[in-house]
C-alpha positions as CSV (number, residue, x, y, z in Angstrom):
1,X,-182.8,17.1,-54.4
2,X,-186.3,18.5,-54.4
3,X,-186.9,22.1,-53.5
4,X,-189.9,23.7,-52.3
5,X,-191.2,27.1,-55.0
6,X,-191.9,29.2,-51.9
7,X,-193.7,32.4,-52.9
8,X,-193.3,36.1,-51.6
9,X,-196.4,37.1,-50.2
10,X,-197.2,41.2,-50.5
11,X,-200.1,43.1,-49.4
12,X,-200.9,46.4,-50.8
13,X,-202.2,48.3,-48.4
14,X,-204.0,51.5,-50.2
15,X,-206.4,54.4,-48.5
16,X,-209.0,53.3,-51.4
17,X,-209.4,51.9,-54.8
18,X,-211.3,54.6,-56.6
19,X,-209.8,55.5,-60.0
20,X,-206.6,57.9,-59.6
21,X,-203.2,57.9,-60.1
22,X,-202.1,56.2,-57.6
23,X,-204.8,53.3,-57.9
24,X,-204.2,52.9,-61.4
25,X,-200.4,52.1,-60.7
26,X,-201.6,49.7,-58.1
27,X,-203.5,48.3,-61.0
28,X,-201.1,47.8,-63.5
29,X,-198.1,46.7,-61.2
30,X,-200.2,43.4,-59.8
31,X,-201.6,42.8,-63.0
32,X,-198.2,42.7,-64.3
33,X,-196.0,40.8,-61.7
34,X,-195.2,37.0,-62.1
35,X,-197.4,35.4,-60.2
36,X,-195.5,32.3,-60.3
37,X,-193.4,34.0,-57.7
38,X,-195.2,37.1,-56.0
39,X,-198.8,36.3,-54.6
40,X,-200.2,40.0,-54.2
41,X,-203.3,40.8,-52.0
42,X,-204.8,44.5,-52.0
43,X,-206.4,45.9,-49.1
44,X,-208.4,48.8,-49.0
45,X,-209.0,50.9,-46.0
46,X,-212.2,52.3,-47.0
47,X,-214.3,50.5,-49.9
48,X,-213.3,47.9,-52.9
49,X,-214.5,50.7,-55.2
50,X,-213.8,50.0,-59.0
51,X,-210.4,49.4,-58.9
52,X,-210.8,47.1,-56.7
53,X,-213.7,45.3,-59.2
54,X,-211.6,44.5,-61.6
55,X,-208.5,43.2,-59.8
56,X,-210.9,41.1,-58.2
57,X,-212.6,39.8,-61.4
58,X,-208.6,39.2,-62.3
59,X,-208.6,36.3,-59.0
60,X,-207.0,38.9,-56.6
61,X,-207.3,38.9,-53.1
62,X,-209.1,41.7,-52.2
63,X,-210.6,43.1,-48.8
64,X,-211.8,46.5,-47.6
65,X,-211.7,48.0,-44.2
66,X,-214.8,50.4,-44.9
67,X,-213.5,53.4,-42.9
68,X,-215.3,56.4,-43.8
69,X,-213.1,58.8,-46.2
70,X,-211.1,60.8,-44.9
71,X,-212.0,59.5,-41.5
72,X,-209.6,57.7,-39.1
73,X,-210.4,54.1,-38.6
74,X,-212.5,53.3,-35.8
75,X,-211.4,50.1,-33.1
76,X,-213.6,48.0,-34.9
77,X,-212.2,49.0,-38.4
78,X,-208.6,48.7,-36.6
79,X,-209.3,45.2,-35.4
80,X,-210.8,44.3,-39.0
81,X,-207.5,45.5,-40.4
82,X,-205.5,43.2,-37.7
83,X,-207.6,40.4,-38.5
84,X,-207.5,40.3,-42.7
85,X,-203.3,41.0,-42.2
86,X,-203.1,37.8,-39.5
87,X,-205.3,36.0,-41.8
88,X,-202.9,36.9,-45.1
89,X,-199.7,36.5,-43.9
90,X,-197.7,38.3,-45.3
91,X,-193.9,38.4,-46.2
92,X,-194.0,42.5,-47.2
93,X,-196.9,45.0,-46.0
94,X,-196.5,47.9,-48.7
95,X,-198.4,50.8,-48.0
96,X,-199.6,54.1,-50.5
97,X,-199.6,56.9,-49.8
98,X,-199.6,58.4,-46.3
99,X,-202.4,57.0,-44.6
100,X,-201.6,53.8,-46.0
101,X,-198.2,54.2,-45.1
102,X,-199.4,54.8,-41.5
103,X,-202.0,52.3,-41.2
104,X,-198.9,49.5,-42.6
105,X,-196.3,50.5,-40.1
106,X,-198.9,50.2,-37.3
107,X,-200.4,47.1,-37.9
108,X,-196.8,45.9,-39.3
109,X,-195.6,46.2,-35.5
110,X,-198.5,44.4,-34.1
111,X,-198.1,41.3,-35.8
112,X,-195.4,38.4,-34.6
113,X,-194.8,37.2,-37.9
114,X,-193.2,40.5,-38.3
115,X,-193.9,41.4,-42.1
116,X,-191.4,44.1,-44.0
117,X,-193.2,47.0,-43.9
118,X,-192.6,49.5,-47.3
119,X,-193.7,52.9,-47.8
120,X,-194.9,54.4,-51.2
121,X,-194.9,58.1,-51.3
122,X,-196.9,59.2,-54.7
123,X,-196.6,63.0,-55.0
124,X,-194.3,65.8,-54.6
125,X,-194.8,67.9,-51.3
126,X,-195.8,71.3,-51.9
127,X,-196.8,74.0,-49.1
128,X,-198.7,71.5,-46.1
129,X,-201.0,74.5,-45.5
130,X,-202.2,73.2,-48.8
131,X,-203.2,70.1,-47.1
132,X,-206.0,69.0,-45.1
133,X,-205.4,69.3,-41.6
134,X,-205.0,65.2,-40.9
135,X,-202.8,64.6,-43.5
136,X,-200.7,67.0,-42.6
137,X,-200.9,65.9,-38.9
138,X,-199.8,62.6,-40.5
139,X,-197.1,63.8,-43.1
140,X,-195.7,65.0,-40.2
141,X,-195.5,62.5,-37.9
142,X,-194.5,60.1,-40.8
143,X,-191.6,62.1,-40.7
144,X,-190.9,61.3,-37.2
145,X,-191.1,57.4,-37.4
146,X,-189.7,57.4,-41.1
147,X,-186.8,54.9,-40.1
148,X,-189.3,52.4,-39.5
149,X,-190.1,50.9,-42.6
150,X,-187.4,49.2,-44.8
151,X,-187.9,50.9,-47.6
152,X,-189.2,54.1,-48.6
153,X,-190.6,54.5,-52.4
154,X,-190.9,58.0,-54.0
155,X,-192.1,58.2,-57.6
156,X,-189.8,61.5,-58.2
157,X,-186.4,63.0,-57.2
158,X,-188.8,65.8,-56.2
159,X,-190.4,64.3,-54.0
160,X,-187.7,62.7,-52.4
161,X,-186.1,65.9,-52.3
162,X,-188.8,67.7,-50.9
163,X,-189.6,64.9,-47.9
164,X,-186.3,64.6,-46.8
165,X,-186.3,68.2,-46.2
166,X,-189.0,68.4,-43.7
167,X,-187.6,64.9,-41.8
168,X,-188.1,62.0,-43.7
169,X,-184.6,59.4,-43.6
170,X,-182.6,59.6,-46.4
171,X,-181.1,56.2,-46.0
172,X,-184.4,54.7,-46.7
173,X,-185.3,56.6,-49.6
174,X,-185.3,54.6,-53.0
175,X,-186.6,56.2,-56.4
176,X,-188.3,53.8,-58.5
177,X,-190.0,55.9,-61.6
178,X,-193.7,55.3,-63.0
179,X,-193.9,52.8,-65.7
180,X,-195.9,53.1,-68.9
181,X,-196.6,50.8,-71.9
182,X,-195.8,53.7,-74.4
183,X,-196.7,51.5,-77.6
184,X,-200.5,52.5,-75.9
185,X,-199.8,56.0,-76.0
186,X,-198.0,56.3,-80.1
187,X,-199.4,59.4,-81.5
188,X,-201.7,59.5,-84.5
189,X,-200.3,61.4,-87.1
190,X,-204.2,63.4,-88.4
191,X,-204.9,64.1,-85.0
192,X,-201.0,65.5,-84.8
193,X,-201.7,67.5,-87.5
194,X,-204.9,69.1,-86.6
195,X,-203.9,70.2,-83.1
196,X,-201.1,71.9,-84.8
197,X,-203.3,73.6,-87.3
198,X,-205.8,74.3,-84.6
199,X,-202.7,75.6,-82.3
200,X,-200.8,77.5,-85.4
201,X,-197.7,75.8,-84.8
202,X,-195.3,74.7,-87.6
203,X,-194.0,71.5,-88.3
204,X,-190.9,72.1,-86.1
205,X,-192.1,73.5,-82.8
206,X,-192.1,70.7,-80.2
207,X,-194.8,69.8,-78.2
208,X,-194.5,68.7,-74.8
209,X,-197.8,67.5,-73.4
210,X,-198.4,67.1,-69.4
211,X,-201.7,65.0,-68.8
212,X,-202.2,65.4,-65.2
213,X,-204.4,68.0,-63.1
214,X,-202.6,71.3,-63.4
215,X,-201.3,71.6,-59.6
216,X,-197.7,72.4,-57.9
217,X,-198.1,68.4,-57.0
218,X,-197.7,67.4,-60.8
């Protein structure tokens, strides 16, 4: 008895593809999924930007909306959106971050094939005064339609902590943590040494590094 190798279909639906955090991960998790199984498309709501480059030089499906940063899509930009998700298919709409969070649960509910739609939430949630004033008109009314998606993925206990507090839904939280190759990152022992000699600490003080822009986010 034959059977037919039917393959899961996911679109990552992402504000941009400029280099950052969140866009790296992006990066590294389709360049590392089986594609024997999984065929990942990335759509960008603004521009392919560099990120977006290189997954395409990798044979990637991937499309841009060009909104304007920051902006909110225009109907024409909306209707482009509609258009490349129709065109795609997909089995799972994933969003990042909150405006691609957004823009996947609304286009998720226009389309009759009915894709799964999944949210990725990529920071901790410190004071929303901090924040401009859209995405905190949006963090806020994400809140209010958070039972929507199926799935909910925080990068931190933090921030899951911090999002249920101001109204996301628990039950569709999930914490799945950032992965890195760590044979990339093995220290070298000379440059080891000379930051402790340029530090003046001893052989047995531990250092604890934190590579990341010092904010209440990180």
């Amino acid at each position: 008895m034959s059977t037919v190798n039917t393959k899961v279909k996911v679109t990552h639906l992402i504000t941009d593809l400029e280099y950052g955090g969140a866009e790296n991960m992006l990066c590294k998790l389709v360049q590392n999924i089986p594609r024997k199984h999984i065929d990942c498309s990335i759509v960008s709501l603004t521009t392919i930007g560099p990120i977006g480059e290189i997954l395409r030089n990798e044979g990637l499906l991937v499309e841009s909306i060009g909104a304007m940063p920051g902006k909110i899509p225009t109907l024409r930009q909306t209707v482009r959106l509609f258009q490349v998700i129709y065109r795609i298919k997909p089995n799972i709409i994933q969003g990042w971050m909150y405006h691609g969070n957004l823009a996947a649960t609304m286009i998720g509910a226009l389309c009759t094939f009915r894709p799964r739609v999944v949210w990725n939430i990529r920071q901790s949630l410190g004071a929303l005064r901090n924040e401009r004033l859209l995405t905190r008109g949006i963090i806020r009314f994400s809140a209010l339609i958070s039972r929507l998606p199926h799935t909910i993925i925080y990068n931190s206990r933090e921030s899951i902590e911090k999002h249920e507090a101001i109204g996301f839904c628990r039950s569709r939280s999930c914490f799945v943590a950032n992965g890195f190759a760590l044979q990339e990152y093995s220290p070298e022992k000379a440059d080891t040494q000379m930051l402790r000699h340029e530090l003046d600490l001893d052989e047995d003080t531990c250092i604890v590094t934190h590579v990341a822009r010092y904010h209440s986010k990180k």
